[in-house]
N, C-alpha and C positions, 0 to 999 in steps of 0.2 A: 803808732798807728798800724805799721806794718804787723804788730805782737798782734791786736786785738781784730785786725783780719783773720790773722791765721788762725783766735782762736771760735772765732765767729762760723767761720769755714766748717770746723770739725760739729756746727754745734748747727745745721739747718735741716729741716724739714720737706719731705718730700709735696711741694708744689704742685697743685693742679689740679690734685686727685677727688675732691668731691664739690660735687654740683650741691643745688639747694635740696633734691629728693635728696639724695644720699646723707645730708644735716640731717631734713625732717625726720628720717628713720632712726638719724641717731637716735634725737631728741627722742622719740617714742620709746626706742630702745632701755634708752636709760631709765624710763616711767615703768614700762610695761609691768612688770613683777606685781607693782604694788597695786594694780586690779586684780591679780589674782588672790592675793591675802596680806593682812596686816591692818588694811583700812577698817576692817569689818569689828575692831576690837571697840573702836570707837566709839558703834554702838552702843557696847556693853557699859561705856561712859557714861554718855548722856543719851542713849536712846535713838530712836531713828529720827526723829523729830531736831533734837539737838544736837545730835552730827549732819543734820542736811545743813542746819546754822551752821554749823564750826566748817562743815566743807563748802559754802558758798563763799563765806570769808577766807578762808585760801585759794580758794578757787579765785577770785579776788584780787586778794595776794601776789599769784606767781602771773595773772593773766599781765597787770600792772610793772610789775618786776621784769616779766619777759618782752613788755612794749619799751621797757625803757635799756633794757639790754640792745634790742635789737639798734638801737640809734647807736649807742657807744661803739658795741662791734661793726656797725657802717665806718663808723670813724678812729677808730682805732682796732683793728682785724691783728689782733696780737695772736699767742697759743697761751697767755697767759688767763685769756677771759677779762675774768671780775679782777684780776690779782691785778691787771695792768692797768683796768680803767682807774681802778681808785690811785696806783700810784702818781698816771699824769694828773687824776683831780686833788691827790688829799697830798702828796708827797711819800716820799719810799717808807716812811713807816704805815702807814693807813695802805700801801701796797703790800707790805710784810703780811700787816692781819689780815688781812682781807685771805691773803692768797693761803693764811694759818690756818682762816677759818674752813674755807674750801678744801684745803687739805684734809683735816680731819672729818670733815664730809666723806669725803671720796676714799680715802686710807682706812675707814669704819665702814662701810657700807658695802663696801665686796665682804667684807669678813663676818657681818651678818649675813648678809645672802647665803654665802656660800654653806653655814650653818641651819639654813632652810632649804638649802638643796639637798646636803646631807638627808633630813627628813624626808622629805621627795622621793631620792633615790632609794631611800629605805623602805620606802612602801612597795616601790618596784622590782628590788633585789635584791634587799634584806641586809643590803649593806650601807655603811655608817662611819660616823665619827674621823682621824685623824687622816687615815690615808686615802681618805673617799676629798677631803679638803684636799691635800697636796696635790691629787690627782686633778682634778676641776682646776685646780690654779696651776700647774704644769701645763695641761693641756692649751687654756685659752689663752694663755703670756705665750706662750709657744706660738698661739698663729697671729698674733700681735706683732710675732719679732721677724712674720716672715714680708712685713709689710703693711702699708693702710689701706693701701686697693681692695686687697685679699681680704684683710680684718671687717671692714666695712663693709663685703657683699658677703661673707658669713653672717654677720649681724645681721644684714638687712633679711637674710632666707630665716633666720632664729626667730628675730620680732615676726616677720610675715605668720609662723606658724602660731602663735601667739596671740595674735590679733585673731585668727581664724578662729581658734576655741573660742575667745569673749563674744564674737557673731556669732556662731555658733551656738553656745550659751542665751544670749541674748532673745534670737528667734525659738528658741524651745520653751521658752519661759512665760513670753507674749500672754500666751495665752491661761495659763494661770495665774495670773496676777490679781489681787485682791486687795483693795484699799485696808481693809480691816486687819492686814498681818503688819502694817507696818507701824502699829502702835499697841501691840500685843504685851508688852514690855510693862508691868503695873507700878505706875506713880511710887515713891518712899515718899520718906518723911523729910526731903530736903527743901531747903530754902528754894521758894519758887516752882516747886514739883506740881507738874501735871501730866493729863493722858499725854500729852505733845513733848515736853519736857520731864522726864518719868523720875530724872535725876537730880534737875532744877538748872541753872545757866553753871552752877561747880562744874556739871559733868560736862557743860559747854566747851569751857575752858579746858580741863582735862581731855578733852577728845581734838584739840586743835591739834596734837603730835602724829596721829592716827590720822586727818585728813589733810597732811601734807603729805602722807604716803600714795596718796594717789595721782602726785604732782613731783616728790620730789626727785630732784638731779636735772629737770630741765634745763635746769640753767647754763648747762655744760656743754652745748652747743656750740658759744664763742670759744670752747678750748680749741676750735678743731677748727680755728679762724688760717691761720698758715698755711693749711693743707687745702683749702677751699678752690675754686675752678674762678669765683669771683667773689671775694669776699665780702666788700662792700654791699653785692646784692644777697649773695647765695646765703650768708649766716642770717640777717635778717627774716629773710624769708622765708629761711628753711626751719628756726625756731618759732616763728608766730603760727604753723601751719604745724610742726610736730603741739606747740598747746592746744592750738584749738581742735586738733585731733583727741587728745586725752582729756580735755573738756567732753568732747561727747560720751567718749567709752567709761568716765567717772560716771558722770549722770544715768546711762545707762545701768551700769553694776547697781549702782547704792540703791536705784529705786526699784528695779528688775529683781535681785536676788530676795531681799526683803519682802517685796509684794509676795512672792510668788510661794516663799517658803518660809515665811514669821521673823520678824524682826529679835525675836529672843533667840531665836535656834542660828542663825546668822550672827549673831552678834559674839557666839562661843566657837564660833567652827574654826578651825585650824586651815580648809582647805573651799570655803564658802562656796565658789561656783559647782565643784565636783558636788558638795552637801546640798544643794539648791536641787540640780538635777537629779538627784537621788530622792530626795523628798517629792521630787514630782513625778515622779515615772518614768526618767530618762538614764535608765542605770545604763546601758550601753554609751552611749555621749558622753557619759558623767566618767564612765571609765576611759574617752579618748581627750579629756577635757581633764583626767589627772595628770593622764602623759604628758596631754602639750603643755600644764602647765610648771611643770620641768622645763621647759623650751623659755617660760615666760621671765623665769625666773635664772636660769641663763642667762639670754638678752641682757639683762638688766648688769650681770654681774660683767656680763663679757664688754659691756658700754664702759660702765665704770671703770674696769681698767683702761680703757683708751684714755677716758678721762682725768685718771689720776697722773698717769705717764706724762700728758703734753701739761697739764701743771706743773709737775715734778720739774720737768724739761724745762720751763720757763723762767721759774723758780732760781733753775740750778744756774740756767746762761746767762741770769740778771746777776750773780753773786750770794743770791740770799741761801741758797741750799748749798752745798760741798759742787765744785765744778765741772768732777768729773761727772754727778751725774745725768749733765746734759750733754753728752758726747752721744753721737748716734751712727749709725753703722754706714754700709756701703750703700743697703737701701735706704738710705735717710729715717732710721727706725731709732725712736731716743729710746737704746736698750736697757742700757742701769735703771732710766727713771721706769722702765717697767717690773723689772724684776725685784729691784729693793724693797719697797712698797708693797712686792707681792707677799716675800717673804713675811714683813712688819705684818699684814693682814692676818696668814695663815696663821704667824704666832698667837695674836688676837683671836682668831678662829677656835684656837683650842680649848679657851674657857666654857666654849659651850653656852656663854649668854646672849644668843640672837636678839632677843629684845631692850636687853640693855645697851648692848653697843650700837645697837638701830638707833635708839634715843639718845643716844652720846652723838649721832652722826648729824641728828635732828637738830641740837645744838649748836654743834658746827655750821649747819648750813643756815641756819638762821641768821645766826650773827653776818656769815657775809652776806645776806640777804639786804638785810640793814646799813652795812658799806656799801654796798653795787648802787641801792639806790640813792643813797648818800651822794654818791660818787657822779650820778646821773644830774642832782640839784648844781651840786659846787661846778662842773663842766657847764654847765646852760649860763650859768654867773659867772664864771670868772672867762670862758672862755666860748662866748656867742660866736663866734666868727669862724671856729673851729668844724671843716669842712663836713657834713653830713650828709652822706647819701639817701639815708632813710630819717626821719623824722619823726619822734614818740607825740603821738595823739594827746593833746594834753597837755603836756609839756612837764615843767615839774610838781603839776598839784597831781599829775599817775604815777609819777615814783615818790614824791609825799606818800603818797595810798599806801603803794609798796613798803616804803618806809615806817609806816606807824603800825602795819597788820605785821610784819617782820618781827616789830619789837614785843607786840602780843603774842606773838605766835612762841617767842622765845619763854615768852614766863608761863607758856601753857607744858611745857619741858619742865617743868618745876612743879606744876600742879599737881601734874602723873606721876613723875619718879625724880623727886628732889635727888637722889644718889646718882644719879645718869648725868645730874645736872652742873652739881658738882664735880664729879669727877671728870667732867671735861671741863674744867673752869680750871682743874688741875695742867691739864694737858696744854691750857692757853697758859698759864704762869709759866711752865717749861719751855713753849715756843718763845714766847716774849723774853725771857734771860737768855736763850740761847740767841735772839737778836741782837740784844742789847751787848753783850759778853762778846760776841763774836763776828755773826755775819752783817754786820751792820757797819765795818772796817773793810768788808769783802764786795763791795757792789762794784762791777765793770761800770758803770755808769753812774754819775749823779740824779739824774733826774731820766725822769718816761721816754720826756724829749729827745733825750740824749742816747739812751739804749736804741728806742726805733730808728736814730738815723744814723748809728752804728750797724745795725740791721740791713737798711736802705743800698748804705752805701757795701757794704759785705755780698749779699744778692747781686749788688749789679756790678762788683769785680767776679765773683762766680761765673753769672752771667754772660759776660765778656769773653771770660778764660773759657766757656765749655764752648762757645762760638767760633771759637780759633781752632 
């Protein structure tokens, strides 16, 4: 007992530090990017008409997923998130995948971003490629390592400027909006094709990867449960309030940019809001709305590593990852889990496929989609009695929901780019042999139960000793 104190000790998080605004911003944070581009390709799928279908039904999706998040993390306020509810609901392998699947979420998705940033900054200063990455990921692991205080009110002034360009955006647009642009897009010759569906319900399906860009990472919220001011209320609250934040600013983009500037010409643009205000007479805006949205696109990347770090961290201090790298410093900063992963990314980085590794990430986060709310049913059944401060509306026919549009949303990864799909189907055979072969011998604990009241009881000799 005494080993698994001391090594409990070297492996905790710094306490306190964010109230439920400080969540909410996360959660935006980690969304923000994807109004500025990537959703808009969607379009070019099925049309404006059948990505408002394919983005209701995620929209849908994560609203459902994120109601039944917030009950788990009430009742179980881990750093591990999704990784830990599934293991007290399914057992430490359905925690393994879970937390595999999140992984390769969060390990792909700075490494595309940071490959859209590149582009960004390229139009700003002509600079590009390898060392404009390294830089961007030195930098923001850098002020990660100087703290969460620190990390999270940089984040929170990056989304804030972010958020201002999309209003910004938003109220210039108003006023030219035209119902007629946003089905400008002419019918083919596909099954089911019409003026509304140009593409037929295929490009439906094909557009569901593209309208979880304008949602996805929210879920990331509960990683940041440890560090919280009150857990039980703060994560909850602070995630129902960052979606239904990014419910509004979805609805606004998808119908606002299209209206105003033709659902065809939006549907190919690399930089949509900036192309929207340029096609409407707002060339000065459109030029402070390229800038910020480098800022937006930021946010997004500088979230995610917070998010991949306290999974790594959780990961590592359960046994399933290598154990050093849930050690963290003097300021209670899980350092390794920042930096290794940064690395892994940057190498990713250098293939230069943004779009591919974005839909490998797509992947990834589906499948724990499909666990989380799995994990949401078996906890309500097996274990009613189990203390909840917040309570999912519904119960388990809203993480059902979650759960069935999760398992659709995954084979619409398949529709668009079978090679994305597979090749992280690769990356889950490689995580699973490496469970089975090794860390699956390595778990500090048997079960969920047993880790958190290792935890419990760790905290409060900490506790004790900083009292004296």
């Amino acid at each position: 007992m005494a080993d698994t104190k001391e090594y409990l000790a070297k492996r905790q998080l710094k306490k306190g530090t964010a109230g439920w605004l400080l969540l909410a911003g996360l959660g935006v944070s980690y969304v923000i990017s994807g109004d500025f581009a990537g959703w808009n390709f969607g379009i070019g799928q099925a049309g404006w008409g059948g990505f408002v279908i394919a983005a209701f039904a995620m929209m849908i999706m994560y609203f459902t997923l994120v109601l039944s998040l917030a009950e788990m993390s009430s009742a179980i306020p881990a750093a591990g998130g999704g990784y830990s509810f599934a293991r007290q609901a399914m057992g430490p392998f359905a925690g393994f995948l879970t937390g595999l699947s999140v992984l390769i979420e969060y390990a792909l998705a700075p490494a595309a971003i940071v490959i859209f940033i590149g582009s960004a900054f390229n139009e700003l200063t002509g600079l590009d490629g390898p060392l404009v990455y390294a830089g961007f990921y030195a930098v923001f692991v850098g002020i990660h390592l100087k703290g969460v205080g620190e990390a999270l009110k940089v984040m929170m002034v990056i989304s804030g400027l972010a958020v201002a360009a999309i209003v910004a955006t938003i109220i210039a647009l108003i006023g030219d909006f035209n119902w007629n642009n946003l089905f400008d897009i002419a019918a083919t010759n596909a099954t089911g094709a019409s003026k509304i569906l140009p593409f037929g319900w295929y490009g439906v399906w094909a557009a569901l990867p593209f309208a979880m860009w304008l949602f996805l990472a929210v879920e990331g919220v509960p990683l940041a449960a440890e560090e919280a001011k009150n857990p039980a209320k703060d994560v909850p609250k602070g995630i129902i309030a960052a979606m239904l934040f990014l419910i509004v600013t979805a609805v606004a983009v998808v119908v606002l940019l299209a209206g105003a500037a033709g659902s065809g010409m939006i549907a190919q643009s690399a930089v949509p809001l900036v192309d929207a205000l340029n096609a409407t007479g707002s060339e000065q805006l459109a030029t402070l709305v390229n800038l910020l949205g480098l800022a937006g696109l930021i946010a997004s990347f500088f979230s995610i590593i917070y998010g991949y770090s306290r999974l790594v961290f959780a990961l590592s201090r359960a046994g399933y990852l290598p154990s050093k790298l849930s050690l963290t410093s003097k300021s209670k900063t899980p350092t390794r889990a920042l930096i290794v992963p940064a690395i892994f990314g940057f190498a990713v980085s250098l293939t230069g496929e943004g779009d591919l590794i974005l839909a490998m990430a797509v992947v990834g986060a589906t499948v724990s989609y499909a666990l989380m709310a799995l994990s949401h049913i078996v906890l309500r059944i097996k274990q009613p009695d189990l203390p909840r401060p917040y309570k999912t509306p519904g119960g388990i026919v809203t993480s059902a929901i979650a759960l069935i549009l999760s398992l659709i949303a995954l084979t619409g990864v398949y529709a668009f780019d079978p090679k994305a799909f597979f090749m992280t189907l690769g990356l889950f055979v490689i995580g699973l042999a490496y469970y089975g072969l090794y860390s699956k011998n390595k778990l500090v604990a048997k079960s969920a139960e047993e880790e958190f009241a290792m935890l419990a009881m760790a905290e409060e000799t900490l506790d004790t000793s900083s009292a004296r």
